[in-house]
N, C-alpha and C positions, 0 to 999 in steps of 0.2 A: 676834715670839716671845710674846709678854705675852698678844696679842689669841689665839694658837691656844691658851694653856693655858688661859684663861680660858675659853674654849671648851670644853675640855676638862672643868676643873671642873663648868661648867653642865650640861653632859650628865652628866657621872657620876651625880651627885646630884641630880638632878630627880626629884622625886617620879614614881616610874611605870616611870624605867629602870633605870641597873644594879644602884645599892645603895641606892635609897632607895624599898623596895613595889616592886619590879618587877612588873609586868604585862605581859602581852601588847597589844600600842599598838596593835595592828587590831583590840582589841577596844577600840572608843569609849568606851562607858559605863564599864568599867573603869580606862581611860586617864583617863576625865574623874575620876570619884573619887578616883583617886592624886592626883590636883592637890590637888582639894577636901581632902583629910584631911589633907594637908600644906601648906597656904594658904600660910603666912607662909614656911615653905622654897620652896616652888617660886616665891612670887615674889622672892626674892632670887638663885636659882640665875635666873631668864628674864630679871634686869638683867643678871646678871654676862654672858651671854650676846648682850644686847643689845649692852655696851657693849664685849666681846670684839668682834663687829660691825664699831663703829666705828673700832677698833684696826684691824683688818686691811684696809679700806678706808682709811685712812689709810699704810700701810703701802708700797697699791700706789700710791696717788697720790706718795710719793714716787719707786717704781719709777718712774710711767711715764713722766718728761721720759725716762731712760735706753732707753725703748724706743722711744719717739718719733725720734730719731737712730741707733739701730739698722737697720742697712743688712740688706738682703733680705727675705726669707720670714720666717726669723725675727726681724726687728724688727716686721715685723705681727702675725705669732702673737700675739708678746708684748701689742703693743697692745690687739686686740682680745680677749686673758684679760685684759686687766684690767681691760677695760669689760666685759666680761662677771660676771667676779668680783665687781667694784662694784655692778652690778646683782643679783648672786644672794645676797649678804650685805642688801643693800637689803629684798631679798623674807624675809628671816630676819629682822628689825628688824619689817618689818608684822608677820610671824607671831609675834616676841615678844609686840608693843601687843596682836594679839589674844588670846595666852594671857592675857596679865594680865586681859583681860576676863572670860575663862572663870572663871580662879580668884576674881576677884570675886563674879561669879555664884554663885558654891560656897559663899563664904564666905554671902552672900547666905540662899540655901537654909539655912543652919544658925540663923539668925537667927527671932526669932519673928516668925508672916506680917503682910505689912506690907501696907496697905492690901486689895486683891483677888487679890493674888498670895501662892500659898502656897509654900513650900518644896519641893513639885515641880514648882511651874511656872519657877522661878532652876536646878534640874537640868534640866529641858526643855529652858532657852534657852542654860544651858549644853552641852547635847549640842549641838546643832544648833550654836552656835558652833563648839564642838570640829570637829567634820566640815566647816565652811566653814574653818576654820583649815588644817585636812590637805589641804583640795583648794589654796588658794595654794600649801602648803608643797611640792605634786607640782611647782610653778613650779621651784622651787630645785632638785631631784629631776631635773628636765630642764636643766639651765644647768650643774649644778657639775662632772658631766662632761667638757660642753666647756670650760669652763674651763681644768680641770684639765690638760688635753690639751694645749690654746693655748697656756698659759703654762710649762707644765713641756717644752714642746719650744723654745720660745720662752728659759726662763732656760737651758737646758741649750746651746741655739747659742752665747750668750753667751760660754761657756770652750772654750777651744784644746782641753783638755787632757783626757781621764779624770780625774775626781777626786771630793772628796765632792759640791762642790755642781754639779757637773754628771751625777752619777747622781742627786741629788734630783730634778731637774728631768725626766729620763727614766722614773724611779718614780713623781712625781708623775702625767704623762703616762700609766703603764701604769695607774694608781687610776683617771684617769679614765675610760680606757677600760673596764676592767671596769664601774665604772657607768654607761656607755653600754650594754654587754651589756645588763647588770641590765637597765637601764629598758626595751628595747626588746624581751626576754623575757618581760615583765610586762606589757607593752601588747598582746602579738602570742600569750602561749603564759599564761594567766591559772591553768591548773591544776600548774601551776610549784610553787607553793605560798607565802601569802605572805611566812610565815615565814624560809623559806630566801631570799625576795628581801630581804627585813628584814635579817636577817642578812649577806648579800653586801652591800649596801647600807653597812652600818655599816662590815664592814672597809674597800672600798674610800674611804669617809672618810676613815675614822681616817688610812692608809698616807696620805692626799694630804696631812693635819693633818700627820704627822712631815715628810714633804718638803718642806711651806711651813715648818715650825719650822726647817729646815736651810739654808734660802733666807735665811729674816728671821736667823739667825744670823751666815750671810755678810754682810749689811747690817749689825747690829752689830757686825762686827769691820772694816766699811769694805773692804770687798774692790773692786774696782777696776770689777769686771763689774757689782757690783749697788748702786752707788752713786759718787758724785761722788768727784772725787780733789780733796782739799783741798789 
């Protein structure tokens, strides 16, 4: 639970998206300058986010003995979203290390020129950081769909019964798929627009962020399907 809100926090407030200078993030140059004008916020919002990260990787490493003994279909699901998930929060930890270079970079450029390198050659190298950042981050962009899917069908076999955490798990799964659409609309039909995949993109997030916060909830209240019985 810790590891989604803190997530949540680092997005909110990162310089460039909702409330701190939003910009438009397909636009690079402008994306890189919201960091830059905000140095010292954006690199404590891309820890919180880092270490949000290790929270939730940590989270499912406790799930996965419980999917590991998971009989059928869905105890593989299970397994493989959470070796999947481990791996796409992993590619979100590079992409933090590299923001922090970027905003270095930025802060860099505002400094007076230091040897042969002038303050638009530290925006140079930060752009082109920027845009190798975004092409990893397209990694994540392709995984946390299937994730989402695997493991949200996966926690949901877990319970007999209708109830909340087994619609999480089936919503979780419907998030993923819609950013399966997304991505594969965006690869295959480019005049989509990318705004509007931006936009799909984030909601199906967000909904898969509430469905994992309702999972990690079950966990701390010790529910039977999503953690050991003591």
């Amino acid at each position: 639970m810790v590891g989604v809100v803190l997530a949540w926090i680092g997005g909110l407030f990162m310089p460039g998206y909702t409330f701190i200078n939003p910009v438009d993030q397909t636009d690079f140059p402008a994306a890189r300058d919201a960091l830059g004008d905000s140095a010292i916020l954006a690199h404590w919002m891309n820890l919180i986010m880092l270490i949000s990260m290790l929270l939730m990787i940590f989270g499912f490493l406790v799930l996965y003995p419980l999917a590991s003994r998971q009989a059928g279909v869905g105890g593989r699901l299970l397994q493989f979203g959470i070796i999947t998930s481990i791996i796409e929060w992993s590619i979100l930890i590079i992409v933090a290390g590299v923001r922090h270079f970027e905003i270095h970079l930025m802060q860099r450029s505002k400094l007076p020129a230091d040897g042969s390198l002038s303050g638009a050659d530290f925006e140079a190298a930060a752009l082109a950081v920027h845009v190798d950042m975004t092409a990893v981050l397209l990694a994540f962009v392709v995984l946390y769909p299937l994730a989402s899917i695997m493991v949200g069908l996966g926690i949901a076999k877990r319970f007999a019964s209708i109830g909340l955490y087994k619609g999480a798990g089936y919503v979780m799964a419907a998030a993923g798929l819609l950013g399966l659409v997304n991505f594969v609309l965006a690869m295959n039909v480019p005049d989509v627009g990318l705004q509007t995949q931006y936009a799909v993109n984030s909601i199906a997030l967000y909904v898969a962020g509430v469905s994992l916060f309702v999972v990690g909830l079950g966990m701390y209240r010790g529910r039977s399907e999503l953690g050991e019985v003591s």
